[in-house]
Structure formats: C-alpha cells, structure tokens
C-alpha positions as CSV (number, residue, x, y, z in Angstrom):
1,X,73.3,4.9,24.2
2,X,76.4,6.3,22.2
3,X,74.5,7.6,19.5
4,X,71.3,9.2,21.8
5,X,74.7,11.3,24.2
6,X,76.0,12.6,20.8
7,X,72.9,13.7,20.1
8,X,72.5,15.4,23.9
9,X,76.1,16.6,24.7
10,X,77.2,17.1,20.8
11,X,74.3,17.4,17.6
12,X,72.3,20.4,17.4
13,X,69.6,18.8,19.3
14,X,71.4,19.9,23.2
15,X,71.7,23.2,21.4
16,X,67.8,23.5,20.1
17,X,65.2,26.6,21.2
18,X,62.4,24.9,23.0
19,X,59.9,25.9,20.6
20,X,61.6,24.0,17.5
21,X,61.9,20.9,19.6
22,X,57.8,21.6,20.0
23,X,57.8,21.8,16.1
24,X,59.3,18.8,15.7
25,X,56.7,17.3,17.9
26,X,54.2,18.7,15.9
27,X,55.4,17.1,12.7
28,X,55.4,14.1,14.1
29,X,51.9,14.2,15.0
30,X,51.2,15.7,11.5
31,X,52.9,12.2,10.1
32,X,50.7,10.1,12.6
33,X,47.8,12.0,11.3
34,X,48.6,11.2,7.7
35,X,49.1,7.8,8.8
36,X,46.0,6.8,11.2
37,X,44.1,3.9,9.7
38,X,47.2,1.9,8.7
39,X,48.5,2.4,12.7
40,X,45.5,1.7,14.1
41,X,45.4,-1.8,12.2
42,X,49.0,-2.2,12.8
43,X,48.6,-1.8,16.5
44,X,45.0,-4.1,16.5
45,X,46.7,-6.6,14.7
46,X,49.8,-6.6,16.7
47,X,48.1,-6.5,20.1
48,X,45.1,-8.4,19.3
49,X,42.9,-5.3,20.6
50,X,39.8,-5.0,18.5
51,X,40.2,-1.7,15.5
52,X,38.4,0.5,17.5
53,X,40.4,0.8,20.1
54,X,43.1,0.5,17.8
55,X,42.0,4.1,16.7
56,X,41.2,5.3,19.8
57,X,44.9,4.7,20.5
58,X,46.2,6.3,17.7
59,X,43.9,9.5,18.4
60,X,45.4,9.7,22.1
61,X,48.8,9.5,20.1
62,X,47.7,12.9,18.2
63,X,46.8,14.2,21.6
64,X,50.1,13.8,22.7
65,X,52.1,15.3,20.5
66,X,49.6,18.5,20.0
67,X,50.1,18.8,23.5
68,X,53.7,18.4,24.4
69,X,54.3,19.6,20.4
70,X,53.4,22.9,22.7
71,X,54.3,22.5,26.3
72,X,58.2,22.3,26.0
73,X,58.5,26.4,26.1
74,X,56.0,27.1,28.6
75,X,57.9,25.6,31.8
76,X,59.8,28.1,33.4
77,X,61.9,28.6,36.5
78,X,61.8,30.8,39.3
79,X,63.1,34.0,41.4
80,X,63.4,33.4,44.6
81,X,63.7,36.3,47.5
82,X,66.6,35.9,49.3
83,X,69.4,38.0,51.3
84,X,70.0,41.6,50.1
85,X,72.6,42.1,47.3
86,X,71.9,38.2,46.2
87,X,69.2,37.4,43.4
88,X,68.2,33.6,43.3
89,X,66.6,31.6,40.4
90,X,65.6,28.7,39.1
91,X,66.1,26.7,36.0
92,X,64.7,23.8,34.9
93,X,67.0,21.3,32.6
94,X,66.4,18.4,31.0
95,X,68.6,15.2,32.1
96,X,70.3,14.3,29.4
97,X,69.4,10.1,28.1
98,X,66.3,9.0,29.4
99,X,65.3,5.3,28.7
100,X,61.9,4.0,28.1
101,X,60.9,0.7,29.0
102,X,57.3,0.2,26.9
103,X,54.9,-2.3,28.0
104,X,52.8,-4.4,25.2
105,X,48.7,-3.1,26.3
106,X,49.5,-0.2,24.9
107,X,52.5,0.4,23.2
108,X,52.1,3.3,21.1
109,X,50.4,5.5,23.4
110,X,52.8,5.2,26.1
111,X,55.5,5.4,23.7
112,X,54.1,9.0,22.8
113,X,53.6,10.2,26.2
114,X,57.3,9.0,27.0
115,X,58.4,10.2,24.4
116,X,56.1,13.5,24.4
117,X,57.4,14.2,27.6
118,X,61.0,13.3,27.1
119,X,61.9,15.0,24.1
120,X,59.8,18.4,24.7
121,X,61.9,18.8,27.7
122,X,65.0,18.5,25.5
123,X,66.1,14.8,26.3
124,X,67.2,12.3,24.0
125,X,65.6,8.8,24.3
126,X,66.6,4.9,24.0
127,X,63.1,2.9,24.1
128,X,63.0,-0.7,24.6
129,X,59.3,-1.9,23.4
130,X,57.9,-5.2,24.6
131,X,58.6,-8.0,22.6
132,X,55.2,-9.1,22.4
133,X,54.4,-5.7,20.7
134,X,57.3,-3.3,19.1
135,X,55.3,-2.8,16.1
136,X,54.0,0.4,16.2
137,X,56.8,1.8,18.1
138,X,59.4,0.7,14.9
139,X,56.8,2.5,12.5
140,X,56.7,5.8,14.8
141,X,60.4,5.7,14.9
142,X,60.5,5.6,11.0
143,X,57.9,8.6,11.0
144,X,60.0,10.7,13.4
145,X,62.5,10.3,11.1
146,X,60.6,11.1,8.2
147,X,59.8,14.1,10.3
148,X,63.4,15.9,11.0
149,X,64.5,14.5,14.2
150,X,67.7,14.9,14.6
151,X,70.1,11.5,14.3
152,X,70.2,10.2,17.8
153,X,67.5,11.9,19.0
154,X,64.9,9.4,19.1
155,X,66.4,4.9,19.7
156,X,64.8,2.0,19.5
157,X,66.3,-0.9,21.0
158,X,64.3,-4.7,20.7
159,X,64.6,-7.3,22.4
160,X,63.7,-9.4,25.5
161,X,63.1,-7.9,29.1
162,X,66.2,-10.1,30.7
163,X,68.4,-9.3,28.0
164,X,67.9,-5.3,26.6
165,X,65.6,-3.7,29.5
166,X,67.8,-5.3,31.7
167,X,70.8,-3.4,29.8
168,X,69.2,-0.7,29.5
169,X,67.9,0.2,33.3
170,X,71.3,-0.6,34.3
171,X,73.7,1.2,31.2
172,X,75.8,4.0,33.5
173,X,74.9,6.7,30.5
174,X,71.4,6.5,31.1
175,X,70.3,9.5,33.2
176,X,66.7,8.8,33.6
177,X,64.7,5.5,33.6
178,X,60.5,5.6,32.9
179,X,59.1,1.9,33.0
180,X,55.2,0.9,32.8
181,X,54.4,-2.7,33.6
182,X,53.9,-5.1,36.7
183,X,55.6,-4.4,40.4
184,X,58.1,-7.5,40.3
185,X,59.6,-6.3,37.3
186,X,59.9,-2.3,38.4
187,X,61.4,-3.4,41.3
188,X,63.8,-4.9,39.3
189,X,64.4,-2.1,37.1
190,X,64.8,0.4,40.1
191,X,67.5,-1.9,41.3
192,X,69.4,-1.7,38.3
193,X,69.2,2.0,38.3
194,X,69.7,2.2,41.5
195,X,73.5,1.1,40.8
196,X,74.0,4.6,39.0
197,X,72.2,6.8,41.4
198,X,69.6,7.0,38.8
199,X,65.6,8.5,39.0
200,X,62.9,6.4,37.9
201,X,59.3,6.9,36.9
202,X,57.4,3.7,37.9
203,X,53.9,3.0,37.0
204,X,52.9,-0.5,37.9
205,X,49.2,-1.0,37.7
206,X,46.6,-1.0,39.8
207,X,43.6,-3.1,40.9
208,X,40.9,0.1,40.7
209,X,37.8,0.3,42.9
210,X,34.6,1.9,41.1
211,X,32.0,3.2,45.0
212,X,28.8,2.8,43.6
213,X,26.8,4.3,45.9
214,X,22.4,3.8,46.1
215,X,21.8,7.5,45.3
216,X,24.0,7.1,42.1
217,X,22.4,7.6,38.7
218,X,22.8,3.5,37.3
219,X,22.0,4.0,34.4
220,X,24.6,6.4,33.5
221,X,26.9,4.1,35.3
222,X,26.5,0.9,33.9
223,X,28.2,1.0,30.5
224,X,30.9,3.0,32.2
225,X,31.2,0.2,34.8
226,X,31.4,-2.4,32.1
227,X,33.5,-0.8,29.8
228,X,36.2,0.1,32.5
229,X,37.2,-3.9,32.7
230,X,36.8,-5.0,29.0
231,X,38.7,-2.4,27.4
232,X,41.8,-3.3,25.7
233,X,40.6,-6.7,27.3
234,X,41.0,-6.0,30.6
235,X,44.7,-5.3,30.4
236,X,44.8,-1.7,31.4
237,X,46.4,-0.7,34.4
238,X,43.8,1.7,35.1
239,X,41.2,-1.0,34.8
240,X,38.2,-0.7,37.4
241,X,38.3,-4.0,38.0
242,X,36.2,-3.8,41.6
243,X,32.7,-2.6,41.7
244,X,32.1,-1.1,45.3
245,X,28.3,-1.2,45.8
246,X,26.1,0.0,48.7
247,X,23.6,-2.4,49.9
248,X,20.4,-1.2,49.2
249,X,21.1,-1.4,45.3
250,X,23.3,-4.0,45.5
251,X,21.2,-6.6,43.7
252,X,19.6,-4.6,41.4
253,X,23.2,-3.2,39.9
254,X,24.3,-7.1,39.9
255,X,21.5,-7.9,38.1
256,X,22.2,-5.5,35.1
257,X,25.7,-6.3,35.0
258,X,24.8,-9.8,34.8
259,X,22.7,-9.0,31.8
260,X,25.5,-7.2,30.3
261,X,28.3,-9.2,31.2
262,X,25.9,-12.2,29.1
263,X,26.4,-10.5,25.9
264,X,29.6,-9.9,26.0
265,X,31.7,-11.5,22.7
266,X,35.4,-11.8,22.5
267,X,36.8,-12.5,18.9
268,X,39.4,-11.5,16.2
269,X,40.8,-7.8,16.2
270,X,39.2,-7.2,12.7
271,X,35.9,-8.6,14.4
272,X,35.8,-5.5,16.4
273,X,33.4,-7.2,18.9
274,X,33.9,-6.2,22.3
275,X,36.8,-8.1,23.0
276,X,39.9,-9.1,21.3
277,X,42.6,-11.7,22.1
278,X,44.8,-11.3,24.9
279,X,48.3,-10.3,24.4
280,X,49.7,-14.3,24.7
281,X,49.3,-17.5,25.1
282,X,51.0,-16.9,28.9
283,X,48.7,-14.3,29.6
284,X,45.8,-16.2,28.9
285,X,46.7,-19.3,31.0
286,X,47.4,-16.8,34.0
287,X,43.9,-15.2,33.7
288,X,42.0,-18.4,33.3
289,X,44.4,-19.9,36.2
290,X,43.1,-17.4,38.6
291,X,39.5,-17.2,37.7
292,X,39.5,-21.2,38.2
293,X,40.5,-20.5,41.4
294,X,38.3,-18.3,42.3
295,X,35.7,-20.4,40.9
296,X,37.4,-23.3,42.8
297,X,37.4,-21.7,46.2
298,X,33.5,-21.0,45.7
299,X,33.6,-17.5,44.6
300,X,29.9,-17.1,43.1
301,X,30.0,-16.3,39.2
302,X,27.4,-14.4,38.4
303,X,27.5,-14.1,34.3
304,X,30.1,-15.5,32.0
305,X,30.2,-13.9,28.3
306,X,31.6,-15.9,25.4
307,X,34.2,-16.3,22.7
308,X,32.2,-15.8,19.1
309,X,31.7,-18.7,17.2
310,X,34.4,-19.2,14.0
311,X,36.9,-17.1,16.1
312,X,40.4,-19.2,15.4
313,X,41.5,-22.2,17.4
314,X,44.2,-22.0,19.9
315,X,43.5,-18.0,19.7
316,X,44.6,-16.4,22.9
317,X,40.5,-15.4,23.4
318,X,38.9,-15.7,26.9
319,X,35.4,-14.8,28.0
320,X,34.9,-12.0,30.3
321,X,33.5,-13.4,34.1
322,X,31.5,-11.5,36.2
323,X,32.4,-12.5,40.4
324,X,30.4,-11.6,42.9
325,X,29.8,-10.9,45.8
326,X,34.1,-11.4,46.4
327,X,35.5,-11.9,49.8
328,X,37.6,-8.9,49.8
329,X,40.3,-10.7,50.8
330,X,40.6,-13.2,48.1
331,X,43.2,-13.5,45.6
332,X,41.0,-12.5,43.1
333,X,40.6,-9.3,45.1
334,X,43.5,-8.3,45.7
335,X,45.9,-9.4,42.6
336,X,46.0,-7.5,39.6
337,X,44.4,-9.8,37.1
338,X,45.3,-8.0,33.8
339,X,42.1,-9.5,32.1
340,X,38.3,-9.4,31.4
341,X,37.6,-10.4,35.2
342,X,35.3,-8.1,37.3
343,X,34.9,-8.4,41.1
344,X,31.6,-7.3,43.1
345,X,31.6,-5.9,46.9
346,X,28.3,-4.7,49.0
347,X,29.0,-2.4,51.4
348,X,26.8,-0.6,54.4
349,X,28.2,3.1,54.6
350,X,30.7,5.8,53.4
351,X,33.6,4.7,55.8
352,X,33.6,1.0,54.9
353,X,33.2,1.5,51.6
354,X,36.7,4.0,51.6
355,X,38.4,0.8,53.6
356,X,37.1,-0.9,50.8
357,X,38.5,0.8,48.2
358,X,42.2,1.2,49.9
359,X,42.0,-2.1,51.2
360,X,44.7,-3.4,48.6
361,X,48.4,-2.7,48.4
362,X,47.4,-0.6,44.9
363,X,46.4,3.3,44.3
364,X,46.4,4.1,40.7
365,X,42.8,5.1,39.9
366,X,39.1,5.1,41.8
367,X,35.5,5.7,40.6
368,X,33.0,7.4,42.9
369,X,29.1,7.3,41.9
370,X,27.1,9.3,43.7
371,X,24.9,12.8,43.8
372,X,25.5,13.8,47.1
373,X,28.1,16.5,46.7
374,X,29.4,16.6,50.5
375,X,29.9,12.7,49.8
376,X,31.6,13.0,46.3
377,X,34.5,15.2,48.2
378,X,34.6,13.3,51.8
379,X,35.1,10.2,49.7
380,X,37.1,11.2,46.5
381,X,39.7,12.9,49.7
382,X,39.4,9.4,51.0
383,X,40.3,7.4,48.4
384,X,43.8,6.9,48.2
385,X,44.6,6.9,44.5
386,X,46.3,8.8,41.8
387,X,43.1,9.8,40.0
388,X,39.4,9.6,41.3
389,X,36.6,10.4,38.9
390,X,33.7,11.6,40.1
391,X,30.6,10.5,38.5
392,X,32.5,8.8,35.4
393,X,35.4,6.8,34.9
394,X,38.5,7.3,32.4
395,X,38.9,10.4,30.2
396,X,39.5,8.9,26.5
397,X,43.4,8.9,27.1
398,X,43.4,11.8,29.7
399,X,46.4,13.8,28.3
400,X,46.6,16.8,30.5
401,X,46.0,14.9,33.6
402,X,48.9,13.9,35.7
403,X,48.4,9.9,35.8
404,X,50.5,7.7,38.2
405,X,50.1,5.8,41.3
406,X,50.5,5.3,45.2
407,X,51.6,2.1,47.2
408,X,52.2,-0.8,44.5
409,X,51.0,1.4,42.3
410,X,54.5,3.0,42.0
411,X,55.4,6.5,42.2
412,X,56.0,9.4,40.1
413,X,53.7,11.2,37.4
414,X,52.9,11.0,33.8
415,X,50.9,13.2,31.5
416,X,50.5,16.8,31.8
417,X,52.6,19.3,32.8
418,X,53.8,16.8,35.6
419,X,55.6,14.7,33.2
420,X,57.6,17.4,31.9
421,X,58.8,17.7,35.6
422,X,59.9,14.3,36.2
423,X,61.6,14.8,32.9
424,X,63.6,17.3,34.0
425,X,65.5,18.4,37.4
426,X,65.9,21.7,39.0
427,X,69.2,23.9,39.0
428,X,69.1,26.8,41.3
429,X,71.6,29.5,40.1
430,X,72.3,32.3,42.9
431,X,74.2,35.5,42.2
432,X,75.9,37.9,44.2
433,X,75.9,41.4,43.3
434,X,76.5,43.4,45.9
C-alpha cells in the first residue's frame, strides 16, 4: 500500500499524459503476445481448465489491453450551462489506490480487465489473487515490469482471503475496492470498506436463465446452450445454468441435450476434452453435495456425462448432470452451483417464462431464443439482468461490453467504457468570471 501511494501521490506515474499510460498498456499486451502458449498452459495447469480455454483466456487478455491500451485518453469531462458570468465543467479523476480482489475461474482475465481499467484511468493497484490460483497473475506482474511500469504502479499481494483480502478491503489507504467472487464473501468485503467510506465494485455471480422459446432456431442453439454450463467447468459466473423452454418443444430440446450431455468427458487440462478438473478438492465435494440432493429429493436426471478413463485418481474431475424438468423452487434452482450442473424448466407463455427467469435473487446475464422480433424486445426489457443476448449467448470475453449484475448479482460495471467510470469519480470545477 506504501509503495502503490508513492507511486500515485509521488513517482512520475500521478504525473503521466493519459496516452503514455495507454502505451504502457499496450506493451504489456505486446509481452502477453510474445508470451501466449507458455500462459495459456500456465493458467490450464494452474486452474485445471482444459488448453483451450486456457488460450481463449489469454486472447481476452490481449483484448484487454488493446482496448484500455487506448481508452484512457478518450474520457473526457463536461461543460455545463449555468448562471451568466459562471462557466461549469467537469473532470473526471482517477481515485488514487484501488485494490483488486481476483477470484480463481479466471484469474488472468479479470486481472486484466482490473487492471485495464484501473491503470488507464491513472490508478495505482494492490491485487490479491486467489490462493488456489495466483499463477498467472505473478507472471503478468513480472511482464508489466518487463514492460516499463513504473515501481509501484502495479502490487501483488498473496495470500489467504481471511488474512490479505481481509487486509486489504479494509487498509484506510485504499481508495477503491473491485472484488469478483460469491455474495457471502462481497458482503464481507463491502463491510470492511465500508469502515473507510470506501466505493466498491461487486460482481458476485449469477444463476443465468437461457428462454428457449418453440419458434427458436434449435439447432443453432443447442451447442450454445451446452457450452454456456461446461465452460471453464461450469465455474463461470455468467454460466447459463437454467434452460427456460416453452412447452411445445420442450421434449424434443430435452431430448438433444440428453444426447449431448451423454458424450460429455471431463479429464486432465492437457486432455483438452471438454472438461477439466474443478478448481479443489472443496469445490468438488460442494457440487457433488448438491446434485445428490437434488437427486435425493427426486429431481429427474436426464443424462449424466463421464470422467475419461486413465484420468488421475483423487483428481478434482466431476461429470457434468443434466436435471430436468426442476421445481423452480429447489435448491438446485435457485443456488449458484459453480459447476457442470444444468437445470431444465417448461414454461406455457412469454409472461411466465420472464417470472421464470427473475424468479431468483440473481441478475447477471439472460439468453433469449426466439425469431419473433416484438418478443425478442418485450422479453430481453423483461429480463432483469446485466446482459441479455438475443439469439446467442456469451461474446468470447465481451470486452467492450459493460458486464455486471443486479440483486445478488452485485452492483456496479466492468468492461467497456463503464469500467473506466467506476474507476474514476467526478470533480465539477465552476468559475466565476464576471
């Protein structure tokens, strides 16, 4: 915390033209470039995720930095008209220390959009990665420095949530707090902050409803409908993990997702089946714990795919399940699983199937599948959520789109040109001159 104020009240840094913080940025991504296949096995071997998503992450990474690499000179304040003989405008100003708190799905692309955001806006930044997963954020932190960053710019702080996050959300130097992970544990987090009068960005999952309805083109839908719950195993906050499906096709789109859901493989990272492990032993025992339930209070399974033969003992794999249909008030429907667990829910008509969809205490992201343009508005207005796709699902890391949540969800916005607002805080400066 000393050395990241130094940097902000004192280096060159606090002093630094927007566009050379942007070049920084870009050097950075330039490094992560250089260095692609050995982070994307780094991250699939630290997470567990198969390699291809392991480079799909580290792609989203060079996303981020092209984009905020040229986003921290193009946000610009205001005039305002006011009284005669008064002129009134705007500034926008970064906060000063802003600390990260970096969840273990996906560590190095929200470290990048963190610290994307963060530093084009002229912060300085303390991150604490997850314990289960502060590999990739230790390598970019070695890169930035390879790159020019500025001592003190750019921290990284290990250690366990109860012990460093916990000193970190709370330290009275830290001007801004950003946290991605699960509601009991933001709450926590705002509380500490909330001692120093501090802001927070809180994203905190979501349990994601995907409206199906029986005009939709299934076909085009299914492997988006699949791959929405089994990527990164199913621990993606943006996970569709409900299928919403109207009646009249309801069978018929159970049936392929059986099929599908049948084939499914989990296995080693370097396998790069379809699965990999989960992130721990803990977070396996919690995803089977609730599935036995479910299974337990006679929640039909419809398919169950498996873990690949030869794939190491006492590996943290588990084989995706397929419910359905799901009493939507079930535990299994309304908790946020964090695993390869997908829930299935008829419905009868556009209103029910909105209730539906809002009918937990989340809002982070909605699918809606249909042709009927009138529909695709009514409903995607409806929806109460974050983000609603229309006729797909997920946008391959979704840079320029603002991304956070309502309800549960938590509050605030990441991504885009949004982030760089949270990021930052609004000075209005008014002279008089007669």
């Amino acid at each position: 915390m000393a050395a990241a104020r130094r940097a902000f009240d004192e280096g060159p840094w606090g002093r630094m033209p927007a566009v050379e913080r942007g070049r920084l940025l870009t050097r950075l991504g330039l490094r992560v470039e250089a260095s692609a296949a050995a982070l994307a096995a780094l991250e699939s071997r630290d997470t567990g995720k198969p390699l291809t998503q392991g480079k799909a992450d580290v792609a989203a990474v060079l996303r981020f930095f092209e984009f905020y690499g040229g986003a921290g000179d193009k946000i610009h304040g205001q005039t305002i008209p006011f009284l005669p003989g008064y002129t009134a405008l705007t500034l926008r100003e970064p906060h000063g220390v802003v600390a990260g708190i970096i969840p273990w799905n996906y560590p190095m692309q929200i470290l990048a959009r963190v610290l994307g955001a963060a530093l084009a806006m002229g912060n300085t930044l303390v991150v604490k990665p997850a314990e289960d997963a502060a590999l990739s954020t230790l390598r970019i932190a070695e890169l930035a420095l390879e790159a020019g960053f500025p001592e003190g710019v750019f921290n990284v702080v290990t250690g366990y949530g109860q012990e460093a996050g916990a000193a970190l959300a709370g330290h009275p130097g830290v001007d801004y707090v950003t946290f991605t992970g699960s509601p009991p544990t933001g709450t926590a987090i705002q509380q500490a902050a909330a001692v120093n009068n501090r802001g927070v960005t809180m994203e905190l999952g979501g349990k994601s409803p995907q409206i199906v309805f029986a005009d939709a083109d299934l076909e085009a839908a299914l492997p988006v409908l699949v791959g929405a719950i089994i990527q990164n195993g199913g621990q993606t906050c943006s996970a569709g993990s409900r299928i919403l499906i109207e009646r009249p096709v309801y069978e018929k789109l159970a049936a392929a997702l059986a099929e599908r859901f049948g084939r499914l493989a989990a296995g080693p990272h370097d396998a790069d089946l379809d699965l990999g492990a989960l992130i721990s032993v803990r977070q396996r025992s919690r995803v089977a714990a609730m599935t036995e339930a479910a299974e337990a209070a006679g929640t039909p399974i419809l398919a169950r795919g498996s873990v690949v033969a030869g794939a190491p003992p006492g590996g943290f794999y588990f084989a995706p399940v397929l419910f359905g249909p799901v009493d939507p008030a079930a535990e299994i429907a309304q908790a946020e699983v964090f695993g390869p667990v997908l829930s299935l829910f008829p419905f009868d008509d556009e209103s029910e199937a909105v209730r539906l969809a809002n009918g937990t205490g989340y809002g982070l992201v909605a699918g809606v599948w249909t042709r009927d343009g009138g529909r695709q508005h009514r409903v995607a207005k409806g929806v109460r959520a974050g983000q609603v796709f229309v006729n797909g699902y997920g946008a391959g890391g979704g840079i320029e789109l603002p991304f956070g949540g309502f309800g549960k969800s938590g509050h605030g916005r990441e991504k885009g040109f949004e982030a760089l607002y949270d990021m930052s805080a609004t000075k209005t400066i008014v002279f008089n001159h007669g």
